[in-house]
Residue frames as qw, qx, qy, qz and C-alpha x, y, z in Angstrom:
[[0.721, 0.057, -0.431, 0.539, -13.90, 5.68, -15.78],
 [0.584, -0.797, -0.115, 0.106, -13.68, 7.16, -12.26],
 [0.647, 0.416, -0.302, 0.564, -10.42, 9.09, -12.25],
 [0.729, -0.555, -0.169, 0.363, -8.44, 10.06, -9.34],
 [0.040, 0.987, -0.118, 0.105, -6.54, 13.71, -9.25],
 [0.875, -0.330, 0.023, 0.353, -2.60, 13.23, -9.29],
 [0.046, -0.905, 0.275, 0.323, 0.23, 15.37, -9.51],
 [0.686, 0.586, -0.430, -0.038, 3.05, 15.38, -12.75],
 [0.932, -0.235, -0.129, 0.244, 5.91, 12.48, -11.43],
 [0.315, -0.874, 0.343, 0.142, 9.16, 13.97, -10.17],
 [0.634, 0.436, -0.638, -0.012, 12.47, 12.72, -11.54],
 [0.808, -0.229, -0.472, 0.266, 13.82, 9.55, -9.87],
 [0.305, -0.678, 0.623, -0.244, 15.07, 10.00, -6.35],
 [0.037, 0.426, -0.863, 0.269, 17.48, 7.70, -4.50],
 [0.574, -0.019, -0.776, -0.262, 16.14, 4.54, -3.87],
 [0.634, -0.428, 0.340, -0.547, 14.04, 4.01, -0.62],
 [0.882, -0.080, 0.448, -0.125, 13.60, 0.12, -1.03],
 [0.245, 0.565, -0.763, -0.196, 16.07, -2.40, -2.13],
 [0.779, -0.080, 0.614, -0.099, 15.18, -5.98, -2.99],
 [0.415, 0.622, -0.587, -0.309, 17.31, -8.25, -4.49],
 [0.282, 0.238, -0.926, 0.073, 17.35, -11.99, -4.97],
 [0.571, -0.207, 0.466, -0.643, 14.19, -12.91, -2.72],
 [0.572, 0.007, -0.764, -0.300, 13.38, -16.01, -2.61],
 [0.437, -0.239, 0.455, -0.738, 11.01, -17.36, -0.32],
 [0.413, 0.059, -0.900, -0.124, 9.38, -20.84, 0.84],
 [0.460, -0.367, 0.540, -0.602, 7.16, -22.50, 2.93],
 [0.798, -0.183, 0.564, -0.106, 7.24, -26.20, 4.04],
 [0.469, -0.309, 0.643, 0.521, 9.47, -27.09, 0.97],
 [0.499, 0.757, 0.398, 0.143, 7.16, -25.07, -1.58],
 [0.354, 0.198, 0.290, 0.867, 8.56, -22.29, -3.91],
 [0.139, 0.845, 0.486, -0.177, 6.64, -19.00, -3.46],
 [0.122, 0.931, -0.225, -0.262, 9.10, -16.38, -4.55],
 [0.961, 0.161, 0.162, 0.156, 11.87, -17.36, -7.14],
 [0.454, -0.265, -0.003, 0.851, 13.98, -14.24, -7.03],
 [0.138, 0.943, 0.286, 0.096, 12.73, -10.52, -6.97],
 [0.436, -0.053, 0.104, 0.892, 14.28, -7.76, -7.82],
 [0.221, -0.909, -0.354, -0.013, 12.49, -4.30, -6.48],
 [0.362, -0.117, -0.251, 0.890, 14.02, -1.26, -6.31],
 [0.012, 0.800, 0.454, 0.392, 11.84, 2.01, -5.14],
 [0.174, 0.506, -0.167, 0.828, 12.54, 5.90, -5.48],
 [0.171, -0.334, -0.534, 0.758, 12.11, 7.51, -2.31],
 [0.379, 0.436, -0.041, -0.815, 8.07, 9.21, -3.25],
 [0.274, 0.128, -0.788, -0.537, 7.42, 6.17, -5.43],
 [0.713, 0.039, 0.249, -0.654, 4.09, 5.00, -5.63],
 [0.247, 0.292, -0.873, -0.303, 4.31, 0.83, -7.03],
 [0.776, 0.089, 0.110, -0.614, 1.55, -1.20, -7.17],
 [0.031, -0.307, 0.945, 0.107, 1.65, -4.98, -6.96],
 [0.860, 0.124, 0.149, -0.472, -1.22, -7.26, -8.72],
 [0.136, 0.193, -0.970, -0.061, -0.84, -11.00, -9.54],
 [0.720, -0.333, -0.561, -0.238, -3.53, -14.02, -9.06],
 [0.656, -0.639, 0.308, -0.258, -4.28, -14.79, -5.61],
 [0.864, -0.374, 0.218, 0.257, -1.08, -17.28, -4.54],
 [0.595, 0.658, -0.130, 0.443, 1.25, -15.64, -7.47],
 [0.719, 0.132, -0.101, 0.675, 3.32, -14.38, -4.44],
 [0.041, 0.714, 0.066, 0.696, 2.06, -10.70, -3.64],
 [0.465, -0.808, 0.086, -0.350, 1.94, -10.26, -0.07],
 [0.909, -0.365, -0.061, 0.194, 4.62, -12.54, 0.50],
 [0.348, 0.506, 0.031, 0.788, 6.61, -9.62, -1.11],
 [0.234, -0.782, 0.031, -0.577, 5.07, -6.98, 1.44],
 [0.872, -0.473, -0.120, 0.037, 5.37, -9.57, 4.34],
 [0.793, 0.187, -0.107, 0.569, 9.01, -9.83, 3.37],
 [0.248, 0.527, -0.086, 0.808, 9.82, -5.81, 3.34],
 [0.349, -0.710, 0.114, -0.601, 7.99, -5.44, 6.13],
 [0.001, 0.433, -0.739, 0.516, 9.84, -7.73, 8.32],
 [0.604, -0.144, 0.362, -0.696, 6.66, -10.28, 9.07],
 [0.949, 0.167, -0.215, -0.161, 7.38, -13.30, 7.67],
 [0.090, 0.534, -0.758, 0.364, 10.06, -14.37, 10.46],
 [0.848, -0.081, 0.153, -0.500, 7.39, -17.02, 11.36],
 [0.360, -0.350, 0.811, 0.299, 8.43, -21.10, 11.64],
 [0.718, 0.310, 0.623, 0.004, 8.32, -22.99, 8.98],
 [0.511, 0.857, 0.014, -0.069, 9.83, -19.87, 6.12],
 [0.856, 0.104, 0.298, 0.410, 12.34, -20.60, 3.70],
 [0.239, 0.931, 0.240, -0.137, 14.24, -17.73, 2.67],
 [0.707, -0.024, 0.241, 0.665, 17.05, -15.71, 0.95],
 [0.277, 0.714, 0.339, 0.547, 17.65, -12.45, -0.54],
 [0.393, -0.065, -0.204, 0.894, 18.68, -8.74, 0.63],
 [0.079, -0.832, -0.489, -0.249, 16.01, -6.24, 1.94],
 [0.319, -0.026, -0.212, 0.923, 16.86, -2.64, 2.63],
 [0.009, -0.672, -0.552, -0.494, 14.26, -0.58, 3.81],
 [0.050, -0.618, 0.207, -0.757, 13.69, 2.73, 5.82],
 [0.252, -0.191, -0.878, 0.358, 13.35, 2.42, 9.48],
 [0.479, 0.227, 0.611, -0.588, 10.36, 3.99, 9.61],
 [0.394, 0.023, -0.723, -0.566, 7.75, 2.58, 7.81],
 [0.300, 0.092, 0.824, -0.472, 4.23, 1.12, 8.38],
 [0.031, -0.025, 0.942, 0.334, 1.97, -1.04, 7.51],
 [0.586, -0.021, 0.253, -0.769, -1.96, -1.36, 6.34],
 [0.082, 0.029, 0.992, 0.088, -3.68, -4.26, 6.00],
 [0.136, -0.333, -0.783, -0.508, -7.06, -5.43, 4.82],
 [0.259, -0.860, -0.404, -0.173, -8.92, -4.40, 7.74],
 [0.003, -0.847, 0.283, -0.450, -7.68, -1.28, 10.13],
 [0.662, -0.098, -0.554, 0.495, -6.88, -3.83, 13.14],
 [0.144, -0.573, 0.032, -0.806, -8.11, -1.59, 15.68],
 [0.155, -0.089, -0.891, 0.418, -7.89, -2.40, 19.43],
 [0.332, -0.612, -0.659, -0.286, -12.06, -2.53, 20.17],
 [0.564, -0.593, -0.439, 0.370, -11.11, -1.68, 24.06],
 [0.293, -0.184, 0.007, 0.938, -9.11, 1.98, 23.02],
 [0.248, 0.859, 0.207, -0.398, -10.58, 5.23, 22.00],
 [0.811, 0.494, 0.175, 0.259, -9.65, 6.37, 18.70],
 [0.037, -0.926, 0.318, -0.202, -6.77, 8.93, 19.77],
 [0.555, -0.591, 0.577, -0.099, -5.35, 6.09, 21.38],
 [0.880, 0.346, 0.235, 0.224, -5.75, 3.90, 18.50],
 [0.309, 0.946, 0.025, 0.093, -3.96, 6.71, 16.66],
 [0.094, -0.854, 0.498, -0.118, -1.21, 7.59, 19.19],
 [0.918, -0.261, 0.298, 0.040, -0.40, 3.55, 19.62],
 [0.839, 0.163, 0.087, 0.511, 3.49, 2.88, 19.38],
 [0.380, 0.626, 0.059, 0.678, 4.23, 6.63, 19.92],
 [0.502, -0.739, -0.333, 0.302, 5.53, 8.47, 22.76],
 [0.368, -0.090, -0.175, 0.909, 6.95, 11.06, 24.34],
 [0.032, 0.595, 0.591, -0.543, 4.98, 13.99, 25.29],
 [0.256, 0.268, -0.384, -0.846, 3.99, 15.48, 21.41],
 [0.122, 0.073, 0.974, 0.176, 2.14, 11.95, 20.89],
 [0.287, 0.685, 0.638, -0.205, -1.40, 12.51, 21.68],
 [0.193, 0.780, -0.017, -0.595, -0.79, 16.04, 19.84],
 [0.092, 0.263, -0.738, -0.615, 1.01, 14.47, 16.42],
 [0.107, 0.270, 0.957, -0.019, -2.04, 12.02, 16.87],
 [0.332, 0.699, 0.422, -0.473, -4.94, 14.89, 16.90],
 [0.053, 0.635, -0.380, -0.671, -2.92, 16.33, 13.92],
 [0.143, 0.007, -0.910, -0.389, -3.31, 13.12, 11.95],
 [0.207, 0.467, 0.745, -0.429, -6.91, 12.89, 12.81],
 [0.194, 0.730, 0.247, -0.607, -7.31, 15.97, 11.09],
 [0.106, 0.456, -0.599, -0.649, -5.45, 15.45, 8.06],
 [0.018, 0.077, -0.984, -0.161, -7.48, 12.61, 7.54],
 [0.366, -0.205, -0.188, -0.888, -10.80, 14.33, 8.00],
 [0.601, -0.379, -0.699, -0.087, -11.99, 12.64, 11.15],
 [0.071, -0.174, 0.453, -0.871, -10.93, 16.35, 14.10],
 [0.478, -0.385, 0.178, -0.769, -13.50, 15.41, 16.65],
 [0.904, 0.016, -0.396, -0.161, -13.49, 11.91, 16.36],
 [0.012, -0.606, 0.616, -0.503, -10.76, 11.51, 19.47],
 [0.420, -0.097, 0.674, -0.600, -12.96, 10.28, 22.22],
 [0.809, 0.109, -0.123, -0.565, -14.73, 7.80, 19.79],
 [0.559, -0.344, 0.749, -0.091, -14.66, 4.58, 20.68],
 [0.135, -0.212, 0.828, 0.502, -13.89, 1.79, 16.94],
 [0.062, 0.407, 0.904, 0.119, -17.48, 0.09, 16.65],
 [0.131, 0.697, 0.412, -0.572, -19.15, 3.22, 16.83],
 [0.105, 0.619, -0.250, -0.737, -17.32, 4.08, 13.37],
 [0.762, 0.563, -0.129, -0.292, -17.91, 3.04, 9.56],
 [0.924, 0.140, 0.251, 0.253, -15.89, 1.01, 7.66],
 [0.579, 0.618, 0.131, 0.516, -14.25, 3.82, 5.99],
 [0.205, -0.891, 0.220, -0.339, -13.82, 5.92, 8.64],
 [0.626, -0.663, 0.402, 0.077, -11.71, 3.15, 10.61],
 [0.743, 0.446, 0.182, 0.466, -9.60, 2.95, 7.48],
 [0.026, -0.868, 0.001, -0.496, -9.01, 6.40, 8.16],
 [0.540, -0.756, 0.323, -0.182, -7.78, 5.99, 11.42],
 [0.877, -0.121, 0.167, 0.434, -5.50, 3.17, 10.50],
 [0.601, 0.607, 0.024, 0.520, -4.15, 5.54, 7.89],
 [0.120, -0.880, 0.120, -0.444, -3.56, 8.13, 10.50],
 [0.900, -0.397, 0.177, 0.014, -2.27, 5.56, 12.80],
 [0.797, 0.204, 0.240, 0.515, 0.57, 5.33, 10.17],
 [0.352, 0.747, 0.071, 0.559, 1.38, 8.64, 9.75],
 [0.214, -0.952, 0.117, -0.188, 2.01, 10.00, 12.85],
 [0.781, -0.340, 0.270, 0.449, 4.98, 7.79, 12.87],
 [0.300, 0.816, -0.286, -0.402, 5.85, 10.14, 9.39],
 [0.777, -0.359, 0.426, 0.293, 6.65, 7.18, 7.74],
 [0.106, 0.538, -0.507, -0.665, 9.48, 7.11, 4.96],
 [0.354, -0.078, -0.845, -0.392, 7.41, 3.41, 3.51],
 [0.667, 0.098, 0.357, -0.647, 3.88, 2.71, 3.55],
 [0.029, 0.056, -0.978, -0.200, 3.34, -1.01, 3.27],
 [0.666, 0.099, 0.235, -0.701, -0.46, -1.49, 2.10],
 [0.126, -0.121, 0.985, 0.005, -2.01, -4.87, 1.84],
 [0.313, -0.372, -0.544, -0.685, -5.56, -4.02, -0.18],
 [0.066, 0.147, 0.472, -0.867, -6.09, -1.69, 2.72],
 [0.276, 0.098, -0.092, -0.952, -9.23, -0.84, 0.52],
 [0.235, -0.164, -0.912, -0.295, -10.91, -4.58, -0.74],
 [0.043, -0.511, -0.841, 0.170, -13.75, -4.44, 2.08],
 [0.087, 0.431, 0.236, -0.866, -14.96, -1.15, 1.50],
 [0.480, 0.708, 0.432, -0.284, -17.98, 0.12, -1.08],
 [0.638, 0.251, 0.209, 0.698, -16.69, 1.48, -4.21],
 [0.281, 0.810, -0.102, 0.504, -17.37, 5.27, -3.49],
 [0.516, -0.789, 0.303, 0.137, -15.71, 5.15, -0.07],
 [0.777, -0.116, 0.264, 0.560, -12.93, 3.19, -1.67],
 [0.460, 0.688, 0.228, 0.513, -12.69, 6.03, -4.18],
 [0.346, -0.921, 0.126, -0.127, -12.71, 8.66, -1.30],
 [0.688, -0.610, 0.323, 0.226, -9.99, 6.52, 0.72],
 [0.776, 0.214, 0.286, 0.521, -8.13, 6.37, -2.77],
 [0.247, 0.807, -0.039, 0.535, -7.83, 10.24, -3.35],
 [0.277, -0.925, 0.182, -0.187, -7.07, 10.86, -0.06],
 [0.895, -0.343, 0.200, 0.203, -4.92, 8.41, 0.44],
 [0.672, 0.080, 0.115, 0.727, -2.72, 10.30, -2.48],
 [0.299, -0.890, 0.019, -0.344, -3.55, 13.66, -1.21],
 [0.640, -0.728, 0.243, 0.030, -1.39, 12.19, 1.85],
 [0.831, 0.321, 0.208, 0.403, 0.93, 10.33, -0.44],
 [0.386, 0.719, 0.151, 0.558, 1.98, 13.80, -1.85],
 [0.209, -0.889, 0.249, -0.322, 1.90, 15.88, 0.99],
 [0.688, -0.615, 0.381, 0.047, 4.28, 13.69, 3.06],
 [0.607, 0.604, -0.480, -0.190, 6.22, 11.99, 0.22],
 [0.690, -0.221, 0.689, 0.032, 6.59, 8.24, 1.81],
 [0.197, 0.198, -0.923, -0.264, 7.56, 4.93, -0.77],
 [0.675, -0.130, 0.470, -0.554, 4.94, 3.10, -1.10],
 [0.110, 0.131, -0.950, -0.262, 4.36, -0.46, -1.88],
 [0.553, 0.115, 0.314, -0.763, 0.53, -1.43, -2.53],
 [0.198, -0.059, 0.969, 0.132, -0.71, -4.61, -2.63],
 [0.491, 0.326, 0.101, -0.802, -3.93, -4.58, -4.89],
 [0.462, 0.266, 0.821, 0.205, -6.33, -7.51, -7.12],
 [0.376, 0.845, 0.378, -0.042, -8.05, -4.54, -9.13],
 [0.574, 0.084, 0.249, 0.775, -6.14, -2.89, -11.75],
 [0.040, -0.884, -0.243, -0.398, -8.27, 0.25, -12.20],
 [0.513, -0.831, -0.214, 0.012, -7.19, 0.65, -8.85],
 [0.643, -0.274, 0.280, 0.658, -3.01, 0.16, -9.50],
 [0.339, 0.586, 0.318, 0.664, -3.59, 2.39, -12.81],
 [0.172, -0.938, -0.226, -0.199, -5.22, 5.22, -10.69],
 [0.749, -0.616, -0.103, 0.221, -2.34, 5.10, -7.92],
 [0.752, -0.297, 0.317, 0.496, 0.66, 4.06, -9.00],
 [0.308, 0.827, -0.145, -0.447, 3.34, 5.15, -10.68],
 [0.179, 0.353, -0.878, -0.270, 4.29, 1.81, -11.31],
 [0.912, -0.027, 0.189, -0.362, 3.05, -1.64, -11.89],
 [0.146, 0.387, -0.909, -0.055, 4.44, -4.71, -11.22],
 [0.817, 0.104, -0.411, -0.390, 3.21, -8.11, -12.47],
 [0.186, -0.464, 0.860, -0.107, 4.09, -11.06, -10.25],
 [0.835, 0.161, -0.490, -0.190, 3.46, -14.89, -11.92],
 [0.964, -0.010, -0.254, 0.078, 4.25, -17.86, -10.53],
 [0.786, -0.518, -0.036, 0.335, 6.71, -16.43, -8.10],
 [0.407, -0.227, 0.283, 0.838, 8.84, -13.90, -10.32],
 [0.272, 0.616, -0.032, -0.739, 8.19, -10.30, -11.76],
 [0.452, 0.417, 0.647, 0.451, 6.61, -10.70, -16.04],
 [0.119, 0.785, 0.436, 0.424, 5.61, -7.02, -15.89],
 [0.379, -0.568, -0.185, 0.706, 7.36, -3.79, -14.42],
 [0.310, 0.247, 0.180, 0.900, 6.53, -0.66, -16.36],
 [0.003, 0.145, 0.210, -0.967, 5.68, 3.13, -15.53],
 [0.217, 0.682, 0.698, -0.025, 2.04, 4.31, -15.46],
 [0.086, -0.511, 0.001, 0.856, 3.41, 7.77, -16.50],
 [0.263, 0.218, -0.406, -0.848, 0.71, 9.02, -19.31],
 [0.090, 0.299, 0.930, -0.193, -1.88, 6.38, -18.22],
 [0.070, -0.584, -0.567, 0.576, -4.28, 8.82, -16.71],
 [0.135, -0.176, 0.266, 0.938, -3.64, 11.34, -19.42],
 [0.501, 0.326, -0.582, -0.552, -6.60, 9.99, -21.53],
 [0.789, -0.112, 0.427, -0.427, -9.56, 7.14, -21.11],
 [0.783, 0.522, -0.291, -0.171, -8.37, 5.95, -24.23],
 [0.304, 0.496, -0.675, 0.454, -4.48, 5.23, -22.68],
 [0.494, -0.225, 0.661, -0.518, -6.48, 4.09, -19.48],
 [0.931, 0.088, 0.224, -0.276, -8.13, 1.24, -20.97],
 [0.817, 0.375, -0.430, 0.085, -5.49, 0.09, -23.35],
 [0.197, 0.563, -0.689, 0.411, -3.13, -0.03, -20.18],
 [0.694, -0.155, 0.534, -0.458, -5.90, -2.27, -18.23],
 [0.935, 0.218, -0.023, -0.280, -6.47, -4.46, -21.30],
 [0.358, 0.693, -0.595, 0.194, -2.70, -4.86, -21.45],
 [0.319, -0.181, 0.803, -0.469, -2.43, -5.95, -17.44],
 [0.853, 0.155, 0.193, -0.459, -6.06, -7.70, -17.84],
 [0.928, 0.254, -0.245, -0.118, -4.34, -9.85, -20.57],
 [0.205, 0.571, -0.758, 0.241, -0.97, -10.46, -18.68],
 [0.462, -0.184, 0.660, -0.564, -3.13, -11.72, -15.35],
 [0.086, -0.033, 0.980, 0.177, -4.57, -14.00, -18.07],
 [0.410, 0.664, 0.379, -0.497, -8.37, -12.46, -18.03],
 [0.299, 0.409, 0.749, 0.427, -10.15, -13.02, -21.57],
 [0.195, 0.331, 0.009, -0.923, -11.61, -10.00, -22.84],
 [0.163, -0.018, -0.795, -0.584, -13.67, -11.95, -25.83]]
């Protein structure tokens, strides 16, 4: 088991995200049947489920992107105004340089400077004047992530930012990603199909089924111990319905 370096949990803080009652539709299907989400301000939560169980239409929701026709909806979201989002791939504009990828949505005259600053925290200082297709996969992950930070948000909304990547870059873009996690102390909500990957992260996990939560509990003492890591995968493994036999 590949472990990942993470600091002891803090007590609860105040609640960054509030969702209550969601319920969501689209052309007179059910996709969400009512959620209930609340997360500490610094909380790290980790959503896994089958593909259609209902998981990104949770992030979509909180993040304000499912105002599209044809959704059906209900329910009370509260979430920080800032906050920002990754998605499977980095979405980089081809036609910018990567400083400009970086500084997009940010002005006033600190921008390009909060932008070099996130470059650097993200271990890509020199990489300014580079232009997207010139970079790895992992490296314009990197720049999305930095793209998100210099807005300092208080929620990071990730949509399995990591799925297209090798597994040791994903490993890389997983420590650092809570390396930054820590040093800035956003909410995050992380949308993920690999449980190794929610165990490593989070400090929760939540199960979503058929359109409502079956599984919400702390990963505190996971990590402690490969032994306590596996029995907490075979656990998830058998909620998601995966035979072990």
């Amino acid at each position: 088991m590949a472990s990942v370096a993470r600091a002891v949990s803090q007590p609860a803080a105040p609640a960054a995200v509030r969702v209550e009652s969601l319920r969501r539709g689209f052309d007179g299907r059910t996709v969400l049947t009512g959620i209930d989400i609340a997360i500490a301000r610094g909380e790290f939560v980790a959503l896994l489920g089958r593909s259609g169980s209902g998981k990104s239409t949770i992030l979509r929701a909180v993040a304000g992107l499912d105002v599209e026709a044809g959704v059906e909806g209900t329910g009370t979201i509260e979430v920080p105004a800032r906050r920002a989002v990754l998605f499977q791939d980095s979405r980089l504009l081809p036609w910018a340089r990567v400083i400009d990828n970086v500084a997009l949505g940010s002005y006033g005259p600190g921008s390009w400077r909060r932008a070099k600053a996130a470059l650097g925290e993200v271990g890509l200082a020199g990489y300014e004047r580079k232009w997207p297709k010139t970079l790895s996969g992992g490296e314009q992950q990197r720049v999305a992530l930095a793209r998100s930070l210099v807005r300092e948000p208080e929620l990071i909304l990730a949509d399995e930012p990591f799925s297209a990547l090798d597994a040791l870059t994903r490993l890389r873009m997983q420590r650092l990603l809570l390396q930054l996690c820590e040093r800035h102390g956003p909410a995050v909500l992380f949308v993920t199909h690999d449980v190794e990957e929610a165990l490593r992260l989070a400090d929760r996990v939540i199960i979503i089924a058929d359109g409502r939560i079956v599984h919400d509990r702390s990963t505190s003492g996971v990590r402690d111990s490969a032994a306590r890591f596996s029995a907490a995968r075979d656990e998830i493994l058998a909620r998601l319905g995966v035979s072990l036999d």
